[in-house]
LOTIBA-900044 format. One record per residue: x, y, z of N, C-alpha, C in turn. Coordinates in steps of 0.1 Angstrom, whole numbers, plus 2048, in hexadecimal, padded with zeros to 3 digits. Example, Ala and Ser with C-alpha at 12.3 -4.5 7.8 and 13.67 -1.06 7.14 Angstrom:
# residues 2
<nu 884 | nv 7C7 | nw 84E | cau 87B | cav 7D3 | caw 84E | cu 884 | cv 7DF | cw 84E>;
<nu 880 | nv 7EA | nw 847 | cau 889 | cav 7F5 | caw 847 | cu 881 | cv 800 | cw 84F>;
This chain:
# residues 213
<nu C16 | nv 7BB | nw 3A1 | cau C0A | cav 7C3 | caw 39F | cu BFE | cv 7BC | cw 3A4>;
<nu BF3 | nv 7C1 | nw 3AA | cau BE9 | cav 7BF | caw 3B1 | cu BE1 | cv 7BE | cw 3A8>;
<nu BD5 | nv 7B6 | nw 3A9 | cau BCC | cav 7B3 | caw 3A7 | cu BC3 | cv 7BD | cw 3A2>;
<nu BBD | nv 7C5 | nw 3AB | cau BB5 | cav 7D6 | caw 3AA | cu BC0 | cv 7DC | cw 3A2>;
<nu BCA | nv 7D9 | nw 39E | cau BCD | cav 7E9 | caw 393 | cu BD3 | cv 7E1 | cw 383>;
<nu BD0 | nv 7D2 | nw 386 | cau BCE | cav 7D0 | caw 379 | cu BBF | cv 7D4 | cw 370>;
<nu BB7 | nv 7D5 | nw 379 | cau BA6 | cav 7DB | caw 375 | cu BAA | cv 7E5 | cw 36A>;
<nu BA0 | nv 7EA | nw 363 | cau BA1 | cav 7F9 | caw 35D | cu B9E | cv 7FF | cw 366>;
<nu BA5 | nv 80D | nw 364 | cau BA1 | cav 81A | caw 371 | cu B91 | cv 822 | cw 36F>;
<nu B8C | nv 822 | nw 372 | cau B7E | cav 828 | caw 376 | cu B7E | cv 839 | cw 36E>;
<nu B78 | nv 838 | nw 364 | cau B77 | cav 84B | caw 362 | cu B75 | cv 851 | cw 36D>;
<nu B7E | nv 85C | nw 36C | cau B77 | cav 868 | caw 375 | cu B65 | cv 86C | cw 371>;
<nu B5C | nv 86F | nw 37F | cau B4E | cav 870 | caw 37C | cu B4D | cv 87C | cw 373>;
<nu B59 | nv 885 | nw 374 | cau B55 | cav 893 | caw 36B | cu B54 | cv 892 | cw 360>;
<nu B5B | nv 884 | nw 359 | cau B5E | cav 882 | caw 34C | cu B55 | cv 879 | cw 344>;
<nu B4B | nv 871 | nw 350 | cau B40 | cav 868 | caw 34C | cu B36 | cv 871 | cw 34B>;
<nu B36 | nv 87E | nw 352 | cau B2A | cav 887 | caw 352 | cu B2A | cv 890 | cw 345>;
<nu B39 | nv 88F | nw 340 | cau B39 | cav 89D | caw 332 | cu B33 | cv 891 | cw 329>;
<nu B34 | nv 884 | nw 32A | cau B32 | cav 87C | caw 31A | cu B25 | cv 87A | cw 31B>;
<nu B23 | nv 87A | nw 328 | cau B10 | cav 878 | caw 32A | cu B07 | cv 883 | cw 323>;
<nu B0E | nv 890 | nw 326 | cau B0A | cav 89E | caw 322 | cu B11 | cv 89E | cw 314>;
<nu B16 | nv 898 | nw 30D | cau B1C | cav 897 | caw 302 | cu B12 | cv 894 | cw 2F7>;
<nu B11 | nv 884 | nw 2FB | cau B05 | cav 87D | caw 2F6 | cu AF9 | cv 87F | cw 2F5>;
<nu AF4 | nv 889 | nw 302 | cau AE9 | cav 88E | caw 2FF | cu AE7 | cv 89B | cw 2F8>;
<nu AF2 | nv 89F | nw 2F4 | cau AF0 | cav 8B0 | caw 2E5 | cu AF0 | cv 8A7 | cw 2DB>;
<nu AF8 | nv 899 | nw 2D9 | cau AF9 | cav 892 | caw 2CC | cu AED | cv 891 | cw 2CC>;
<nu AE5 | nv 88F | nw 2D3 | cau AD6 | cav 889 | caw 2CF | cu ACF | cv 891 | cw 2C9>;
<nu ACE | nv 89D | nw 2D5 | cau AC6 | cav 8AC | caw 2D1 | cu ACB | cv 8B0 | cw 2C5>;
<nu AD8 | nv 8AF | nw 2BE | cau ADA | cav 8B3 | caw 2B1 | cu AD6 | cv 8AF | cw 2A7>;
<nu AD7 | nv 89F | nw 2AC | cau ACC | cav 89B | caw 29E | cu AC3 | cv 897 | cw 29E>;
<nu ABA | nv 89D | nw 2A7 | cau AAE | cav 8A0 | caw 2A8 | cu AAC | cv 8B1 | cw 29F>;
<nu AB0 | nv 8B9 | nw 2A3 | cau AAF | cav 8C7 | caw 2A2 | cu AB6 | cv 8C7 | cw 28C>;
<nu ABF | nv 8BD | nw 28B | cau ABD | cav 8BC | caw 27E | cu AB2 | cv 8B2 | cw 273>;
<nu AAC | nv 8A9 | nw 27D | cau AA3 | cav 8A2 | caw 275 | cu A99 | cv 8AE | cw 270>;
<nu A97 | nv 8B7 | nw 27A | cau A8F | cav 8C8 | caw 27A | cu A8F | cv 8D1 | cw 26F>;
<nu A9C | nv 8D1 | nw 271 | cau AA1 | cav 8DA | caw 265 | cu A9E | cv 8D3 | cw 256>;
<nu AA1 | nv 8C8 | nw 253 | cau AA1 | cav 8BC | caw 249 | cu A93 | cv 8C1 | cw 246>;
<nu A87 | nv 8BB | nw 24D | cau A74 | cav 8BA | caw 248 | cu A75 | cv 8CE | cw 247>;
<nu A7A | nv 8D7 | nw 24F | cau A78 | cav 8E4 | caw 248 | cu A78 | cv 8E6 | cw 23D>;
<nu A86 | nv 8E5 | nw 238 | cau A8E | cav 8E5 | caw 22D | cu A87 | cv 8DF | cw 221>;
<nu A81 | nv 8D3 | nw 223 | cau A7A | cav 8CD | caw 21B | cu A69 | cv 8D6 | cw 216>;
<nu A68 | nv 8E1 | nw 223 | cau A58 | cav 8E4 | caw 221 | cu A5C | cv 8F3 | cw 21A>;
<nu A67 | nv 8F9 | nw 213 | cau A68 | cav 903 | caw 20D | cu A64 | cv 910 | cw 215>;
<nu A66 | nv 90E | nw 22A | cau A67 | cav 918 | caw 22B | cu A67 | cv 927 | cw 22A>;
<nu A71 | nv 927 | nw 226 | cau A7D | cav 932 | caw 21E | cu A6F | cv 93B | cw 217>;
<nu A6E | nv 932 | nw 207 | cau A62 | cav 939 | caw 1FE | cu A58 | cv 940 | cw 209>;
<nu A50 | nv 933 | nw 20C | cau A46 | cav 935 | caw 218 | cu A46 | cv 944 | cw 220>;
<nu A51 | nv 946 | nw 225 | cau A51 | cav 950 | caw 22C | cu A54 | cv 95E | cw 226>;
<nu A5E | nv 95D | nw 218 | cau A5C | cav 966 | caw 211 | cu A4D | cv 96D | cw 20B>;
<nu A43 | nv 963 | nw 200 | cau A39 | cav 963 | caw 201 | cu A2F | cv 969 | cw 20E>;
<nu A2E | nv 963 | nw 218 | cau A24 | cav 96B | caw 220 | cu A28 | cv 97A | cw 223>;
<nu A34 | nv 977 | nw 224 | cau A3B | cav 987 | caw 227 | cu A35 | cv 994 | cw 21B>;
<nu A33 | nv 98E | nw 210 | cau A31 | cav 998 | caw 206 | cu A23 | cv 99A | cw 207>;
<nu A19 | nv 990 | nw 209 | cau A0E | cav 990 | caw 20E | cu A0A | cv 998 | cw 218>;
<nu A0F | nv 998 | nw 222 | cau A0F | cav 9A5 | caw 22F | cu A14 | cv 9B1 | cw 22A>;
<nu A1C | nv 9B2 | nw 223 | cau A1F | cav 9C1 | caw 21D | cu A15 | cv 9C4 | cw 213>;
<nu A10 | nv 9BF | nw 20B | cau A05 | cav 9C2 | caw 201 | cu 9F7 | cv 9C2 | cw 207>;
<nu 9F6 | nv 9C0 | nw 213 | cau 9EA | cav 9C0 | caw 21D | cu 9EA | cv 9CC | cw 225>;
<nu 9F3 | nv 9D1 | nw 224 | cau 9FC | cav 9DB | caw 22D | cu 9F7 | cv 9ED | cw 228>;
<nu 9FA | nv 9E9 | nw 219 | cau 9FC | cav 9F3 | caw 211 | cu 9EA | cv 9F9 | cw 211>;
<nu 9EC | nv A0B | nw 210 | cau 9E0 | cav A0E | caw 20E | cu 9DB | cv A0E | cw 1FF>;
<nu 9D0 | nv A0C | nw 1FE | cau 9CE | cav A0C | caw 1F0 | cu 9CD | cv A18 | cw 1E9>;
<nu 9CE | nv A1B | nw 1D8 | cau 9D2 | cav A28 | caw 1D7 | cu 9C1 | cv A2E | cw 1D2>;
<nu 9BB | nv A36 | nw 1D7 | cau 9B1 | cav A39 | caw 1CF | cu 9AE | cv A3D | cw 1C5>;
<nu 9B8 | nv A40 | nw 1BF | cau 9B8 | cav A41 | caw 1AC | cu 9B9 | cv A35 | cw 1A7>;
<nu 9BB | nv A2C | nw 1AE | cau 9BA | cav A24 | caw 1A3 | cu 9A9 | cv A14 | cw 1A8>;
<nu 9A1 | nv A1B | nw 1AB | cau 997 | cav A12 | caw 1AE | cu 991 | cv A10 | cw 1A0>;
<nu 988 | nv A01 | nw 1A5 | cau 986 | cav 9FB | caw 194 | cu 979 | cv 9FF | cw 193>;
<nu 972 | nv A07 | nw 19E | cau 961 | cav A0A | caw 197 | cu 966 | cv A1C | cw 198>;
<nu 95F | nv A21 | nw 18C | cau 95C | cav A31 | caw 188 | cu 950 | cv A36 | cw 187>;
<nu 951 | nv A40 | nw 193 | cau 93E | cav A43 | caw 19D | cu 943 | cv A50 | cw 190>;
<nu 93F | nv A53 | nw 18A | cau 940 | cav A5E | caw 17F | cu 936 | cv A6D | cw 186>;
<nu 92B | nv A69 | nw 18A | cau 922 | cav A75 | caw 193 | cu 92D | cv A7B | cw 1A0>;
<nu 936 | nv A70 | nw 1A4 | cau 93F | cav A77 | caw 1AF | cu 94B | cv A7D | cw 1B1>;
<nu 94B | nv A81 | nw 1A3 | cau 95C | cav A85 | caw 19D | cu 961 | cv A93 | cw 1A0>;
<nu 964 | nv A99 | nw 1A3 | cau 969 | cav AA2 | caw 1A1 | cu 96F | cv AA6 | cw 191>;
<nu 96E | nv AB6 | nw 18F | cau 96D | cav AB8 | caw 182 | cu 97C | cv AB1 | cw 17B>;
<nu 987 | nv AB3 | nw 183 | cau 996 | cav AAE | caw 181 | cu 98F | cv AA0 | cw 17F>;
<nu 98C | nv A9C | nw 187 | cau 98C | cav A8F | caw 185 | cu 981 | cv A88 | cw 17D>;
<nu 97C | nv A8A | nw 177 | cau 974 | cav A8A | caw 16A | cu 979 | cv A8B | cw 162>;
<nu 983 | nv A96 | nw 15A | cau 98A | cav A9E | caw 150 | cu 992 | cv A8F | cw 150>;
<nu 99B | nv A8D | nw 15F | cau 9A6 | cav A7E | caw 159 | cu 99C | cv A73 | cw 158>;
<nu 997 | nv A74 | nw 15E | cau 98E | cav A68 | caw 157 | cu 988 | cv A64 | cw 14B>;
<nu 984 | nv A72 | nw 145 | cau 982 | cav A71 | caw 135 | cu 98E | cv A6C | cw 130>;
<nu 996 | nv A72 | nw 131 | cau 9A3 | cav A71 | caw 127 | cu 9AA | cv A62 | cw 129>;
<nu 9A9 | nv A5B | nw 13B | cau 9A8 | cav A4E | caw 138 | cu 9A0 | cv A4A | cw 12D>;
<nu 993 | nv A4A | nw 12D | cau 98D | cav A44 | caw 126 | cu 98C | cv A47 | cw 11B>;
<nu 98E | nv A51 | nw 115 | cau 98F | cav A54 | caw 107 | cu 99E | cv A4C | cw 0FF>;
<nu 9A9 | nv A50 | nw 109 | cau 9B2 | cav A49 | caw 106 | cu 9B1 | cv A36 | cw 103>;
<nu 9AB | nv A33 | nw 10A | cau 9A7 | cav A21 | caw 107 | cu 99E | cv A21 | cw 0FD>;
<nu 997 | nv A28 | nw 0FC | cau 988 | cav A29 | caw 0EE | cu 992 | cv A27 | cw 0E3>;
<nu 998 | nv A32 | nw 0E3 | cau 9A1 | cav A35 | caw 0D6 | cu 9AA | cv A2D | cw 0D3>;
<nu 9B4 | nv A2C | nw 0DB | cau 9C1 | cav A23 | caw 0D7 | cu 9C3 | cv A12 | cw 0DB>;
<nu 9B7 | nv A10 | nw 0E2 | cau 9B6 | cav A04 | caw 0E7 | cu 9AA | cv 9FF | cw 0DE>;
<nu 99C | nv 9FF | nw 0E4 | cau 98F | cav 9FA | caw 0DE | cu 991 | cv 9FD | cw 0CF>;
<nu 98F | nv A06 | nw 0CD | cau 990 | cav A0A | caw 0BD | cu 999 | cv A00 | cw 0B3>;
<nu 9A4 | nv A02 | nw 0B8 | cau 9AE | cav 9FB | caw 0B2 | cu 9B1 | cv 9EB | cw 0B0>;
<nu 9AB | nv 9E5 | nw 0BD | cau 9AC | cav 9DC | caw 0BB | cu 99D | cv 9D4 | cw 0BC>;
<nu 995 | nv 9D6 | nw 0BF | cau 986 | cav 9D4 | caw 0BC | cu 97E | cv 9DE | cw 0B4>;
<nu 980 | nv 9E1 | nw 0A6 | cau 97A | cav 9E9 | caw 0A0 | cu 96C | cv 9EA | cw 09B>;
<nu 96A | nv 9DB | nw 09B | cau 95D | cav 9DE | caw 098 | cu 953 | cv 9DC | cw 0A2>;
<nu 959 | nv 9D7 | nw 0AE | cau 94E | cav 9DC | caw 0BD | cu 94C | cv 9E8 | cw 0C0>;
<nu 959 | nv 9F2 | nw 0BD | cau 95A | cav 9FE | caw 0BD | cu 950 | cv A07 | cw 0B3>;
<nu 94C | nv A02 | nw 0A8 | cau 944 | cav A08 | caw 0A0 | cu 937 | cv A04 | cw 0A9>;
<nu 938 | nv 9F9 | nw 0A6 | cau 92B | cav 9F5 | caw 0AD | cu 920 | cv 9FC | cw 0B9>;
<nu 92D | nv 9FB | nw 0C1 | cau 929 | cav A02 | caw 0D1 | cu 925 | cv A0B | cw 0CF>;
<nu 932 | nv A16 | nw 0CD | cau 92D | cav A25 | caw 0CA | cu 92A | cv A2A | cw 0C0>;
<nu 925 | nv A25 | nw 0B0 | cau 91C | cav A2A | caw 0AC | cu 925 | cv A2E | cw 09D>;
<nu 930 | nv A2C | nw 0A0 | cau 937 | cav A30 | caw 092 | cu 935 | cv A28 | cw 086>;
<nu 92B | nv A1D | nw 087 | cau 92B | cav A13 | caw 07D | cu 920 | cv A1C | cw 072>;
<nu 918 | nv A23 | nw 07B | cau 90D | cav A27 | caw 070 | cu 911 | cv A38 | cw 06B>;
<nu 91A | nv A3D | nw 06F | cau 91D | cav A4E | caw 06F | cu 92A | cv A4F | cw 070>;
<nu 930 | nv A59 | nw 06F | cau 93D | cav A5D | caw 074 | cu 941 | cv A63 | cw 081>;
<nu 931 | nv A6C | nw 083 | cau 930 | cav A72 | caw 08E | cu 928 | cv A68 | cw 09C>;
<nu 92D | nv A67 | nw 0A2 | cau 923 | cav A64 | caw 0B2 | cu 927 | cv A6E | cw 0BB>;
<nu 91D | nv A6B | nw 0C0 | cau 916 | cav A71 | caw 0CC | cu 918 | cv A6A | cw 0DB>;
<nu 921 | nv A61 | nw 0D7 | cau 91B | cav A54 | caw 0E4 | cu 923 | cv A5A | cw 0EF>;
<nu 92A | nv A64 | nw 0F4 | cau 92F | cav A6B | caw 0FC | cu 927 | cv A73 | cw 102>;
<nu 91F | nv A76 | nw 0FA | cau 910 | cav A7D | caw 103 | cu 906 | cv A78 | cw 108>;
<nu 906 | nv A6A | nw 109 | cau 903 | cav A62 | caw 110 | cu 904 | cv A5C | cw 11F>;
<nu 8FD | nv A62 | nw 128 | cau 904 | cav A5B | caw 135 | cu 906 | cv A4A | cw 135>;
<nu 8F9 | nv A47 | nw 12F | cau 8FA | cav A37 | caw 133 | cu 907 | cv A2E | cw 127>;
<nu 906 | nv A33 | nw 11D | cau 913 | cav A30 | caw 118 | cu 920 | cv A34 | cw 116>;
<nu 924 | nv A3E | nw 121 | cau 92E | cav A3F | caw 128 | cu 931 | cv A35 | cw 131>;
<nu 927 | nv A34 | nw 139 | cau 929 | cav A2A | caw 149 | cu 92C | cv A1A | cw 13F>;
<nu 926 | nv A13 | nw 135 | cau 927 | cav A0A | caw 131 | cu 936 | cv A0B | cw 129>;
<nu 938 | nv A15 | nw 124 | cau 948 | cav A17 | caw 121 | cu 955 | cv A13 | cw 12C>;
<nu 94F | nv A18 | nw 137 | cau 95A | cav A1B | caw 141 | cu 956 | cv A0E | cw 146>;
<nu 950 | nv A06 | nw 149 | cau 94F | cav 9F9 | caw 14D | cu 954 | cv 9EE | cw 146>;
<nu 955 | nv 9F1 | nw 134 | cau 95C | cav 9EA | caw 129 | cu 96D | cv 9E9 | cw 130>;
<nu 96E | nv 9F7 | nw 131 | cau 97C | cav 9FE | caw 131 | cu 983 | cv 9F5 | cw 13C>;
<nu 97C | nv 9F4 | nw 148 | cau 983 | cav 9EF | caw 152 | cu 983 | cv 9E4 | cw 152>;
<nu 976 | nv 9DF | nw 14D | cau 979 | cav 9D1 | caw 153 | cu 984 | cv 9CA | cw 146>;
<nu 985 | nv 9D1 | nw 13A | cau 995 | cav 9CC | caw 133 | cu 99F | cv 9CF | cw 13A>;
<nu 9A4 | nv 9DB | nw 143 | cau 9AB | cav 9DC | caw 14A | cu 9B2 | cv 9CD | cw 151>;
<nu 99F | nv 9C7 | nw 15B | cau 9A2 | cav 9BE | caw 165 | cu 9A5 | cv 9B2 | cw 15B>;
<nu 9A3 | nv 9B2 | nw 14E | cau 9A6 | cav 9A1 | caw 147 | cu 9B4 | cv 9A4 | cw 143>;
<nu 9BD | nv 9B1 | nw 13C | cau 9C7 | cav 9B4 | caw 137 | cu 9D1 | cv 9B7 | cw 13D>;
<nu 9D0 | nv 9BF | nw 148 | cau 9DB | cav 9CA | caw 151 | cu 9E0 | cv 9C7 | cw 15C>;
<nu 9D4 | nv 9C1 | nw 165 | cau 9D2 | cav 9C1 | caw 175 | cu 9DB | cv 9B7 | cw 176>;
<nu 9E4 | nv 9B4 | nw 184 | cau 9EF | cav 9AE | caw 185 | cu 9E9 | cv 99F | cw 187>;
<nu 9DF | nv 99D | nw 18D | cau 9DB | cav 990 | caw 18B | cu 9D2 | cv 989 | cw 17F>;
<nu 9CE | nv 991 | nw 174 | cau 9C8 | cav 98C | caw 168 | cu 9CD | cv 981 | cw 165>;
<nu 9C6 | nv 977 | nw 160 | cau 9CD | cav 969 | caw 15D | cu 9C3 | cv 968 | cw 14F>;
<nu 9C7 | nv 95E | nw 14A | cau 9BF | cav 95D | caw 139 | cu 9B5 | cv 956 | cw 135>;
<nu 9AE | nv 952 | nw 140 | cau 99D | cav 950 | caw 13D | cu 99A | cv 95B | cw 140>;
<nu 99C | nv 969 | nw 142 | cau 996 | cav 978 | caw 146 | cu 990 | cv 97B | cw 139>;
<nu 9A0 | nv 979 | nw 12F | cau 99E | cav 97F | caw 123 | cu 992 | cv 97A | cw 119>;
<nu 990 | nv 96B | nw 116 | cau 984 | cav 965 | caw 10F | cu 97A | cv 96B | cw 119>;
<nu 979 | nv 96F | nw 123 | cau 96F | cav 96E | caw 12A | cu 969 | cv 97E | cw 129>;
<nu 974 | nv 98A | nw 126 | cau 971 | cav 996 | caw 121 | cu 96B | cv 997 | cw 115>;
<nu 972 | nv 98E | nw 10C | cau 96C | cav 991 | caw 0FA | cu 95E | cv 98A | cw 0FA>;
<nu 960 | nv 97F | nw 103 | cau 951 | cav 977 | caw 0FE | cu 945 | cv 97B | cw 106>;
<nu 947 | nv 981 | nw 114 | cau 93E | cav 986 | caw 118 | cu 93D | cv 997 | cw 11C>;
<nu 944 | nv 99B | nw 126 | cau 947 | cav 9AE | caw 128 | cu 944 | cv 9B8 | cw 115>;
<nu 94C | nv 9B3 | nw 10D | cau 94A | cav 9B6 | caw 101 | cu 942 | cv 9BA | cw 0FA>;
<nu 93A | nv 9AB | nw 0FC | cau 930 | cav 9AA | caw 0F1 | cu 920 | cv 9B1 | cw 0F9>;
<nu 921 | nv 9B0 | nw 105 | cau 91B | cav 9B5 | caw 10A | cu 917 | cv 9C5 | cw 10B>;
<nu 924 | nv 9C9 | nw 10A | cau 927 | cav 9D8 | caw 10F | cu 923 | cv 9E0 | cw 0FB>;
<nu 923 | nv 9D3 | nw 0F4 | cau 921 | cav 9DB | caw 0E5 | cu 912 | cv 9DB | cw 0E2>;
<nu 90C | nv 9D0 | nw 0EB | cau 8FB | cav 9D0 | caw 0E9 | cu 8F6 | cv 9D8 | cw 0F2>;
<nu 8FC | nv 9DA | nw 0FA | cau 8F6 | cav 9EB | caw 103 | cu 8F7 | cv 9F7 | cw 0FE>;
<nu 904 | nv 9FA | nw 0F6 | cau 903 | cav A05 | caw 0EC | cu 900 | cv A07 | cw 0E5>;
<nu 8FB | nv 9FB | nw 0DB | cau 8F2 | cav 9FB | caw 0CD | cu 8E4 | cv A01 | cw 0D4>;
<nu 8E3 | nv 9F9 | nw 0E0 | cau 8D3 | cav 9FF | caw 0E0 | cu 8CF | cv A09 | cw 0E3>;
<nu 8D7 | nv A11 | nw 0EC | cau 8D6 | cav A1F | caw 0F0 | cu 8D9 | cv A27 | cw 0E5>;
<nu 8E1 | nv A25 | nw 0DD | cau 8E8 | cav A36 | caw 0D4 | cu 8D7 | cv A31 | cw 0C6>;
<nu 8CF | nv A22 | nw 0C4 | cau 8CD | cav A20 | caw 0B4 | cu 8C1 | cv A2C | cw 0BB>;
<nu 8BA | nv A2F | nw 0C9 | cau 8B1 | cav A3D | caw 0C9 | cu 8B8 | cv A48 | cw 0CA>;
<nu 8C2 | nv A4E | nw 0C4 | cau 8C2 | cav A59 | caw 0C5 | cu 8C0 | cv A60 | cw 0B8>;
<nu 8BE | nv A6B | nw 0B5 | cau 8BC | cav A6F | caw 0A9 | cu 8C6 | cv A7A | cw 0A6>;
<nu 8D0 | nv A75 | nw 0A6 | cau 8DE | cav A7C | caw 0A0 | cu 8D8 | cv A7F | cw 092>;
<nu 8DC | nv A8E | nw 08C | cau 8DD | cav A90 | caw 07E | cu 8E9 | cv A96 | cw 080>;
<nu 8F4 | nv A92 | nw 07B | cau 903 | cav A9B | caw 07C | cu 900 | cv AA4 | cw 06D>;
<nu 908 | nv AB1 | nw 073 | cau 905 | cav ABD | caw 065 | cu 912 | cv AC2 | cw 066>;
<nu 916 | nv AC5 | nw 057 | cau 923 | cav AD1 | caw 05A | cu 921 | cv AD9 | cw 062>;
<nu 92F | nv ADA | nw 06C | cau 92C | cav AE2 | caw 079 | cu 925 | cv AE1 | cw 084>;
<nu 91B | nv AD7 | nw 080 | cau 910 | cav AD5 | caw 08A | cu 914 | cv AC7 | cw 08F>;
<nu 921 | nv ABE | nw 092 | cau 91B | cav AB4 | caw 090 | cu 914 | cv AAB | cw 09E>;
<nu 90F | nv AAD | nw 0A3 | cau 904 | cav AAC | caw 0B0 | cu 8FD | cv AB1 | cw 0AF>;
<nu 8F5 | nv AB3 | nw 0A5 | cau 8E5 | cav AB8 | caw 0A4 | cu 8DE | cv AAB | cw 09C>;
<nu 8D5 | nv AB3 | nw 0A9 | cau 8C6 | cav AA2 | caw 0A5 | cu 8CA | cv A9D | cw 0B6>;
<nu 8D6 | nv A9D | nw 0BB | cau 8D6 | cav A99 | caw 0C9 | cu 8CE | cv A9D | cw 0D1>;
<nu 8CB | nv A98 | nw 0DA | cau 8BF | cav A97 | caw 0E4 | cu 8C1 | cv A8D | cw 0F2>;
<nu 8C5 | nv A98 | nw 0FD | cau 8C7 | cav A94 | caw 109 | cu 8BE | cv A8E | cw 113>;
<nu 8C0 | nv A81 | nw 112 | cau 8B0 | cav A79 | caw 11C | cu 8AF | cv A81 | cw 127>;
<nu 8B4 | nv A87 | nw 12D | cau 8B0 | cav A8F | caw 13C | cu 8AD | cv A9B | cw 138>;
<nu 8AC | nv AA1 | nw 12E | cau 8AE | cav AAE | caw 12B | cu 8A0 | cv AB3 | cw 131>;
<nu 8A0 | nv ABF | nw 139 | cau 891 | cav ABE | caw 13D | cu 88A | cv AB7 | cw 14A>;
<nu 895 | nv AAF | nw 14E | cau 88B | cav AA4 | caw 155 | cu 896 | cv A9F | cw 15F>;
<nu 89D | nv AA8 | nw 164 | cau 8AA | cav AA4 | caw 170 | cu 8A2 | cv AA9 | cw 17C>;
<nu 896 | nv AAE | nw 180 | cau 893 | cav AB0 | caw 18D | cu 883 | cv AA7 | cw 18C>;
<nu 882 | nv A9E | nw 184 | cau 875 | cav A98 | caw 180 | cu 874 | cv A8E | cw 18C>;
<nu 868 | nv A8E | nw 193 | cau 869 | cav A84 | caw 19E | cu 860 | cv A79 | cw 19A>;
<nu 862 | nv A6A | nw 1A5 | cau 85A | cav A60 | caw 1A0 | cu 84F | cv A60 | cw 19C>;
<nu 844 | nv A5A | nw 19C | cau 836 | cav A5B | caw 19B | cu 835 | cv A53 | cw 1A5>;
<nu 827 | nv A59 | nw 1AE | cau 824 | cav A52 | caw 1B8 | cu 822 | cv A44 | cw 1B9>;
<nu 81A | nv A40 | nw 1B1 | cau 81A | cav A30 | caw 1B3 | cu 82C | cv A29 | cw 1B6>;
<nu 83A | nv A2F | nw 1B3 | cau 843 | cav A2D | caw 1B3 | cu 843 | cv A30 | cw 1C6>;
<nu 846 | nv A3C | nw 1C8 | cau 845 | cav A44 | caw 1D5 | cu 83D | cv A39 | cw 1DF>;
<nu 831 | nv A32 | nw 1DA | cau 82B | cav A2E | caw 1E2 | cu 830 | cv A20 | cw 1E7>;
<nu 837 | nv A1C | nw 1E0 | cau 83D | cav A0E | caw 1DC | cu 84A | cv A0D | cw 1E5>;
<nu 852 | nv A1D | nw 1E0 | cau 85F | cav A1C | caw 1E8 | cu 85C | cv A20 | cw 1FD>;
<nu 853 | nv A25 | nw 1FE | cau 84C | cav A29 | caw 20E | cu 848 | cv A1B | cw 20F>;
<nu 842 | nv A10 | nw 206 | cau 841 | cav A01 | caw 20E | cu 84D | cv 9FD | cw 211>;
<nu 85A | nv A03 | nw 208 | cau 866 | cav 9F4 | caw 209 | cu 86B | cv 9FD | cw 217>;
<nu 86D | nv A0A | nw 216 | cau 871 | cav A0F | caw 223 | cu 86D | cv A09 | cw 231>;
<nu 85D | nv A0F | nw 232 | cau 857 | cav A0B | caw 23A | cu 850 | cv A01 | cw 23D>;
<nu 84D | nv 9FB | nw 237 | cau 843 | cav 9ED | caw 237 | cu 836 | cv 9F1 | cw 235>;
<nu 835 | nv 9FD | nw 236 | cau 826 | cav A00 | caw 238 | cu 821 | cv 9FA | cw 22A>;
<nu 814 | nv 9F3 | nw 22B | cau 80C | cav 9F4 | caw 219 | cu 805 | cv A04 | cw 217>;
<nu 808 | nv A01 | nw 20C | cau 802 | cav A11 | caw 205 | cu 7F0 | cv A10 | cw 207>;
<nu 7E8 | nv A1B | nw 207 | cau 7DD | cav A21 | caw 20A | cu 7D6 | cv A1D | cw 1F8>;
């Protein structure tokens, strides 16, 4: 036997070329899993669930029945009618019941049986402002529980010192049969009453800039 064929035999080049190209996907693989690994680690998955619901909820039209301010002058008669009964329904089985004596307080039942405080515009509007904004500390999908101290101690107490002071001028006398007499409607008389000029002359400055004469 010869010298040259005791050697080892030489790979075929085709065969040095697949381990070269071999070695190099071993690489790329774990590379492409170190990848996967820091993903995996960053909760993806959630992540993309999450935004996803975010784009759909961004997506969505909003419903117009259920907006959180009530223009009461722009209602339609339907839509006044549910709107009372919203709100009558929360007066009654909500405020009443469970804040009873803000409920006296506010609307007037502390000193009579009978009120009037529904013939009130301005303590209507302070009603429906109580109403909702419990809604946003109690109902609304994102309410969290500093809303709620934050309703009783302040929306509350506030909304009962606006009603005391509007209903303590009115001069309710409830009568059998009668019981809204002595009532007395602040506009009554006075719905096409216009400013007084010194007013008029004041709002033509802010318009215009001009100073008044």
């Amino acid at each position: 036997m010869s010298e040259r064929s005791r050697e080892p035999a030489e790979a075929p080049r085709d065969v040095l070329a697949l381990w070269e190209r071999t070695r190099g996907l071993g690489k790329g693989l774990s590379k492409v899993d170190e990848r996967l690994s820091t993903l995996e680690g960053q909760n993806l998955g959630e992540a993309i669930t999450e935004l996803s619901l975010v784009v759909k909820k961004l997506a969505e039209k909003p419903d117009p029945a259920a907006l959180p301010v009530w223009d009461w002058q722009r209602m339609s008669a339907q839509e006044r009618a549910e709107a009372w009964h919203e709100l009558l329904t929360w007066t009654w089985n909500t405020f009443r019941m469970r804040y009873p004596t803000a409920f006296r307080d506010m609307l007037g039942y502390g000193r009579r049986e009978v009120s009037c405080w529904h013939l009130h515009p301005d303590v209507v509007e302070v009603l429906t402002g109580l109403m909702n904004a419990w809604h946003w500390a109690f109902t609304e999908p994102d309410a969290g529980p500093l809303r709620v101290p934050e309703w009783q101690g302040r929306w509350l107490a506030d909304a009962v010192r606006q009603g005391k002071n509007i209903l303590e001028h009115c001069t309710l006398e409830p009568l059998p049969g009668h019981p809204y007499n002595g009532h007395t409607d602040p506009l009554a008389g006075k719905e096409n009453l216009q400013p007084p000029p010194d007013l008029l002359a004041h709002m033509k400055t802010l318009r215009t800039g001009e100073l008044p004469n």
